[in-house]
Structure formats: structure tokens, C-alpha cells
N, C-alpha and C positions, 0 to 999 in steps of 0.2 A: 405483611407490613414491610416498609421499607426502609434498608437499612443504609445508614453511609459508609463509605469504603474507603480504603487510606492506606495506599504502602508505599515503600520505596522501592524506585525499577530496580528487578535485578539484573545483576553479572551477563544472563544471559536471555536467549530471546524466546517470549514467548505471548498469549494471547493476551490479553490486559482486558478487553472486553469481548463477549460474546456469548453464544447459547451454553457451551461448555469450555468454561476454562480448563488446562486440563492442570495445574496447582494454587494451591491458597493464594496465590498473587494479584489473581483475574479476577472477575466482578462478570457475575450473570446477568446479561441483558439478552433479551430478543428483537431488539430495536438500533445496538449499535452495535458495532464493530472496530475493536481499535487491535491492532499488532504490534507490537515493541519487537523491534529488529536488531540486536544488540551483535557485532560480529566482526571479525578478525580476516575472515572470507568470503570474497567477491562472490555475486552469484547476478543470472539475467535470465531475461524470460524469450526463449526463442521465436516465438511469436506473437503478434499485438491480439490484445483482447479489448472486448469493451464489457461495462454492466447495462444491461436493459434497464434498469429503474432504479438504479444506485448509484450516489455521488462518491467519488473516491478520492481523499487528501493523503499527502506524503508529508511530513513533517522533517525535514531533515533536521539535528543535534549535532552529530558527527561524525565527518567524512562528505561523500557527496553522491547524488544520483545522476547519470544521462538515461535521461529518457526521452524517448520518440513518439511524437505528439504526429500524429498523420502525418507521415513521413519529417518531419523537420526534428531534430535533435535540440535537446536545452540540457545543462548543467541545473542541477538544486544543490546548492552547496549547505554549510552549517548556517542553521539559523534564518532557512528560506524554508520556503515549502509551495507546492504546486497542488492544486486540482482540476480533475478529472470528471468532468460531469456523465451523469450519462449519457451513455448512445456513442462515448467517442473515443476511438480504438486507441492504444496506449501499450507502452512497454515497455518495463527496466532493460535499459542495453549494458549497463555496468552497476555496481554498485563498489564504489573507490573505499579503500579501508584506512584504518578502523572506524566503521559505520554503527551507528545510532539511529535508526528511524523512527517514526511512529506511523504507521499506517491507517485511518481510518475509512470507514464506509459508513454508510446509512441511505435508505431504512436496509436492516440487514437481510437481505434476500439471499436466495440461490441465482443469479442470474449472469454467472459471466457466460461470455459469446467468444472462442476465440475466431480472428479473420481467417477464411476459409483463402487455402494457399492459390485457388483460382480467382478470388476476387480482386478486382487491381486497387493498389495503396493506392491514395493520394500523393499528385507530383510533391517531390521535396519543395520547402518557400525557401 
């Protein structure tokens, strides 16, 4: 049976939705994925990846993202958010502090791809 779910984010960061949450905060799905990014410290992803069959939104709250969209760079500041459809390569280049995000995907697969270091990026627009 299906139950409803209801908390406030905590302090810090952690799964909010997925197969296994890993404390009382998160909510069992096998269909979504969300991540609450809660942090004090920058972090990036040193190479663009994409999902094969999964949409992926960035919800910024606060602070801000630059991320790299086929070579082209954009700012998601508070109270924007971007997505990522499948199939299209992507990368946090900074994450600005103190950052708040919410991360979602769906449908929640295994499927990221990172770009193989031989494949050439798309020119920067």
C-alpha cells in the first residue's frame, strides 16, 4: 500500500528519493530519483557524461551552478533550474557556495555514459 511522505530537508546532503535511501529522510521509489545537495564545499565533475534514457533537472535554491552544455558554459543561479535531456553530454564545472540543490532524474535507470577522452566535444557557441 502506498504511503505519503513528508519531512523537512535536512542540514545536510543526502538522497531524498530513490531505491535505497540510506536514512529516515528519503522515500523509496524505483521510478524517481531526486538528491538534495546541501554544502559549504565546491565540488565538479571532471568529465561530461550523458544518460542513455534518463532526463536529468538541477533545481538550484542556493548558491549557483556552471555547467557545460556541449561545450558552451551557463550559470543556474538561485531559484533557476536547468535540464538535461537524454543522450546530451553535461558537466558540473563549479558548484559556487553555500549551495542548495535538488538533483532529479527519471525513469531511474543505471545508464550514465561518460564522453570517452578520444571523442571530440562539440565546438564551444
Amino acid at each position: 500500500m502506498a504511503h505519503f511522505h513528508h519531512r523537512k530537508l535536512p542540514v545536510f546532503s543526502t538522497l531524498l528519493s530513490g531505491r535505497m535511501p540510506p536514512d529516515e529522510v528519503g522515500f523509496q521509489s524505483e521510478r524517481l530519483w531526486i538528491w538534495y545537495h546541501h554544502t559549504d564545499e565546491g565540488w565538479s565533475e571532471p568529465v561530461p557524461h550523458m544518460h542513455q534514457s534518463s532526463d536529468e533537472c538541477f533545481i538550484v535554491l542556493q548558491g549557483s551552478l556552471i555547467v557545460e552544455v556541449e561545450g558552451e558554459r551557463f550559470t543556474v543561479g538561485p531559484r533557476e533550474f536547468c535540464c538535461f535531456p537524454a543522450g546530451l553530454y553535461h558537466r558540473i564545472i563549479e558548484v559556487q557556495t553555500p549551495a542548495e540543490t535538488l538533483m532529479l532524474r527519471s525513469p531511474l535507470v543505471t545508464d550514465k555514459v561518460y564522453q570517452h577522452p578520444s571523442e571530440p566535444s562539440p565546438p564551444p557557441r
